[in-house]
Structures are given as C-alpha cells and as structure tokens.
VEXMITOR-971642 format. One record per residue: residue number from 1; x negated, z negated, y negated of N, C-alpha, C in turn; chain. Coordinates in pm, whole numbers. Layout:
BEGIN
> NUM; X; Z; Y; X; Z; Y; X; Z; Y; A
...
end
This chain:
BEGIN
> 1; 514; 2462; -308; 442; 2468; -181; 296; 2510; -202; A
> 2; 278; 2611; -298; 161; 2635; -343; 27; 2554; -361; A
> 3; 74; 2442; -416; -5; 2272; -449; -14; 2264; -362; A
> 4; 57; 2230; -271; 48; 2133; -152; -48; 2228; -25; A
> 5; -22; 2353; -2; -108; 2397; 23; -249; 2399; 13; A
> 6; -229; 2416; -118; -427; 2400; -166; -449; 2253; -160; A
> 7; -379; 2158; -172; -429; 2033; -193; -471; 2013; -55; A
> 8; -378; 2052; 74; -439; 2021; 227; -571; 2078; 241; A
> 9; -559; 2221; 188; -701; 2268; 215; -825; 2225; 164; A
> 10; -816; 2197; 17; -939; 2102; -54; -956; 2017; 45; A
> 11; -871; 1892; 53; -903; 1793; 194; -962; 1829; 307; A
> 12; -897; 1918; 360; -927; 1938; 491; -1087; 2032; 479; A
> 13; -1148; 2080; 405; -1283; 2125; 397; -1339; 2021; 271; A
> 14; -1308; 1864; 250; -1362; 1783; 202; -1409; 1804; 73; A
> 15; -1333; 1862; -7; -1422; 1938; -115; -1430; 1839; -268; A
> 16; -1513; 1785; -240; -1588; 1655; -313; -1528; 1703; -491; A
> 17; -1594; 1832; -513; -1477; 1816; -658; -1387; 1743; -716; A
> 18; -1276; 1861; -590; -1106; 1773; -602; -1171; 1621; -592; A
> 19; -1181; 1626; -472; -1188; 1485; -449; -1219; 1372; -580; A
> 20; -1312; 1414; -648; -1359; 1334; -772; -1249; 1344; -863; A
> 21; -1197; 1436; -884; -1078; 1417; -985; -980; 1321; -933; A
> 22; -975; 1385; -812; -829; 1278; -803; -894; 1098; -792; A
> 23; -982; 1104; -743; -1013; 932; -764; -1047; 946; -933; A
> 24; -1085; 971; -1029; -1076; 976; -1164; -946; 951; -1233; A
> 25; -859; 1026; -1175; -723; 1002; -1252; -690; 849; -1244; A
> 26; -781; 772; -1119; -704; 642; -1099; -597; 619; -1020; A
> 27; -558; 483; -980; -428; 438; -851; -325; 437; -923; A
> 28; -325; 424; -1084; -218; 451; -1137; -98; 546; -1175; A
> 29; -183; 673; -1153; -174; 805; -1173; -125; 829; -1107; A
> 30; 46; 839; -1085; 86; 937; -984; 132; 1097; -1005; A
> 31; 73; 1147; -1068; 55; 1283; -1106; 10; 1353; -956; A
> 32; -100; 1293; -934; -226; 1363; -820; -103; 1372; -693; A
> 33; -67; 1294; -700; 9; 1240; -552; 164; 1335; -525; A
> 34; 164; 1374; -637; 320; 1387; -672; 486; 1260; -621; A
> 35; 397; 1170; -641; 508; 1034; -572; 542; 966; -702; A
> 36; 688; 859; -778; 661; 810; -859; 582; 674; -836; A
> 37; 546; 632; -949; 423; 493; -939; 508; 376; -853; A
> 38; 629; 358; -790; 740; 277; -727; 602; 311; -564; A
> 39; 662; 469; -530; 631; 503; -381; 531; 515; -390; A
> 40; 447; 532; -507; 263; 548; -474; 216; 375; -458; A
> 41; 305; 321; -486; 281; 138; -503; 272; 154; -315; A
> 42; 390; 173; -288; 422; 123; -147; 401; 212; -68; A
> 43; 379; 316; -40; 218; 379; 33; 127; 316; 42; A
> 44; 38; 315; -80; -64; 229; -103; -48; 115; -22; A
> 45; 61; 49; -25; 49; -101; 51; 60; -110; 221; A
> 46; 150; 24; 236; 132; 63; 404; 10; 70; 431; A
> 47; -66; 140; 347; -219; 210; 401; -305; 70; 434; A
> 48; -295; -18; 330; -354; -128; 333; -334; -252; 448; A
> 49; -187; -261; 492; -196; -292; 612; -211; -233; 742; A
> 50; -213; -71; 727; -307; 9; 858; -466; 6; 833; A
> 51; -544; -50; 767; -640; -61; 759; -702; -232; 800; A
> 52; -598; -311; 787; -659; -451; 758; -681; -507; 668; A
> 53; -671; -407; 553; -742; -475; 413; -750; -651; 398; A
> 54; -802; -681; 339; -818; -805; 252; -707; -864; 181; A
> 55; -723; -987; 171; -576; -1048; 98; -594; -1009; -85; A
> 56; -692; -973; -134; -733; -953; -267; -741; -803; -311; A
> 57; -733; -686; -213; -652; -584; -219; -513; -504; -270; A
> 58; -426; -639; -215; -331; -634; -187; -244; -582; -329; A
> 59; -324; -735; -412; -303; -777; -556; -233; -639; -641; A
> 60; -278; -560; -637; -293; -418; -780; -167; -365; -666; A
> 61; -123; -285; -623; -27; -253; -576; 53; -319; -577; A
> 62; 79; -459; -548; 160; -529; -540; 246; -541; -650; A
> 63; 152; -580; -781; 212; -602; -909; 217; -439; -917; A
> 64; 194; -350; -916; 251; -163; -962; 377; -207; -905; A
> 65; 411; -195; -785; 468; -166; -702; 660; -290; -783; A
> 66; 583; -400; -808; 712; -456; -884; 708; -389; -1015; A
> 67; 605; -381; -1081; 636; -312; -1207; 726; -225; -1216; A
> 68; 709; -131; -1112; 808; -21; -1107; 891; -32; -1062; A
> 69; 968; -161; -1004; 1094; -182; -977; 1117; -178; -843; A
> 70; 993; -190; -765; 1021; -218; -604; 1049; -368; -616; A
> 71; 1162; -400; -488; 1213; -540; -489; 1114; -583; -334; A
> 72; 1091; -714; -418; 987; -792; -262; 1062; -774; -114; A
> 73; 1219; -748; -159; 1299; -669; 13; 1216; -512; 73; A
> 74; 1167; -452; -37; 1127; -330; -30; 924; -341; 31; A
> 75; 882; -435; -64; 771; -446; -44; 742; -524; 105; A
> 76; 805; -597; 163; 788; -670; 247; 860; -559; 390; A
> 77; 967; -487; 363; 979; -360; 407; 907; -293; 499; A
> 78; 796; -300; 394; 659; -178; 419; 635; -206; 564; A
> 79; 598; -323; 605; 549; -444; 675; 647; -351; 825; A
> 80; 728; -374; 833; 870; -333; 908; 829; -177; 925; A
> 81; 816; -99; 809; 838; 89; 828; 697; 80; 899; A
> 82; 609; 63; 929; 453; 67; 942; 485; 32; 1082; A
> 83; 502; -77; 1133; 541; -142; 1286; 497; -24; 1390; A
> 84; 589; 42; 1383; 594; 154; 1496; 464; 269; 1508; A
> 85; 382; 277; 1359; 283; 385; 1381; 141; 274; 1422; A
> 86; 174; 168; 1401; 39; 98; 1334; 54; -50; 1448; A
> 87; 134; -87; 1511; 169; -218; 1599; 173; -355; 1544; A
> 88; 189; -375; 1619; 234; -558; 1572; 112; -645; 1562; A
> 89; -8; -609; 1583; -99; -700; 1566; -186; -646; 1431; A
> 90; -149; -557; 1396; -172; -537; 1248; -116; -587; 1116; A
> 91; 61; -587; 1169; 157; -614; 1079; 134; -755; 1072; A
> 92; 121; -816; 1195; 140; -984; 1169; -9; -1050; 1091; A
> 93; -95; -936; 1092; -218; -1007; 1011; -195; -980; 901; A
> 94; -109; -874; 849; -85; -840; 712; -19; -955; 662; A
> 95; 87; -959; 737; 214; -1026; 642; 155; -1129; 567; A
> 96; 97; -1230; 620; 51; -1366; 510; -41; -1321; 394; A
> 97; -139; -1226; 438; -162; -1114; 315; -132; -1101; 222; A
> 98; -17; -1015; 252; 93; -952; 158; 196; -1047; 140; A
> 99; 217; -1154; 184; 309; -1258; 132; 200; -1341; 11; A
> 100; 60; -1419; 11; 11; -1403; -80; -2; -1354; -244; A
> 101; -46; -1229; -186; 17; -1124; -311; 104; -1131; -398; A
> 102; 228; -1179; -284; 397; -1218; -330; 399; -1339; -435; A
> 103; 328; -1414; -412; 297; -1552; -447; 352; -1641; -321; A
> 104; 344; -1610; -228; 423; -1698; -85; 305; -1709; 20; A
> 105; 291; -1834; 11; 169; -1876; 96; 269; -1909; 209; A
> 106; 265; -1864; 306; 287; -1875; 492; 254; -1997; 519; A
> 107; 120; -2008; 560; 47; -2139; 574; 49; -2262; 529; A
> 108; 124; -2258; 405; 154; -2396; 364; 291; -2394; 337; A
> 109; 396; -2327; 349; 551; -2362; 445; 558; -2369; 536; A
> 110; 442; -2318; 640; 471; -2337; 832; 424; -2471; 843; A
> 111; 319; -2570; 763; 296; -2692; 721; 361; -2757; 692; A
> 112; 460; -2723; 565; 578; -2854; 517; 667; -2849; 599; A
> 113; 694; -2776; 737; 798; -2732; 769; 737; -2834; 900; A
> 114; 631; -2834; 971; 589; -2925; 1049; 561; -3053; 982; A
> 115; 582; -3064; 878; 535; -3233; 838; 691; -3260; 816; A
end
C-alpha cells in the first residue's frame, strides 16, 4: 500500500521526476505499473479507445498484448469492458481501429459482403 500511496501522490502533485522515470522505463515495462505485460497490453488498449487514438497506435499494444498471450476474444473484449465508462460512439470508432491492428479490415468484409 505504501507504493501505491506515494505513487498517487507523485501524480497527483505532478511531480515531473517520477514522472520521467516512469516514461523512461518504457510501455514495455510493467514493473512501473505493477500489472503483467498481458494487462498493461490491454489497459493500454482501453485508454486508446477512450481517447480516440489513431489506427497506427493501436499497433504496439496490440502485438504486446498477443505476445503475452491475450486472445483477440480478450483484446476485442476491451472494446465491450470500456462501453459503459466511455459510450458507444467511441467504441464503434474504435473497433475498425482495433480490428485493423488485428489484421481485420471491417471495410472491406462489409464490401464483399454487399457485393
């Protein structure tokens, strides 16, 4: 509890230090986080569709996130656990996104599927 304590408080008075270390260690690093590199994958990928990110974002989590043995049921998941904090007009811009990522282009099966 101790960590986690000080780690809120560094944050919460912004304290650029910490802060530099922990972006130093890298997205790979789940040391900082205390999560393994599986749940720091798929965090990471929630955050990214509460933000909007970019379809080229997506990429580096995506592949962590299988590396470590998340299944595309899990990753696509995310999509689903997020819904309720974040709404549906976020999720549905993600998904082709993050299907991308997947290697699953949306846009050209909603195509063969109309031709």
């Amino acid at each position: 509890m101790d960590d986690s304590v000080d780690t809120l408080r560094r944050l919460a008075i912004h304290d650029d230090a910490f802060l530099e270390r922990v972006l130093a260690r890298g997205f790979g690093e789940p040391s900082a986080s205390g999560l393994d590199t599986k749940a720091q994958a798929l965090a990471r990928i929630g955050a990214l569709i509460a933000v909007g990110a970019s379809t080229p974002e997506y990429m580096s989590p995506v592949e962590s996130g299988l590396a470590a043995g998340a299944s595309v049921d899990e990753i696509v998941g995310v999509l689903l656990a997020v819904l309720p904090s974040i709404g549906a007009d976020r999720v549905v811009s993600a998904a082709p996104k993050l299907a991308l990522a997947l290697g699953y282009d949306v846009d050209e099966a909603l195509e063969q599927l109309e031709g």
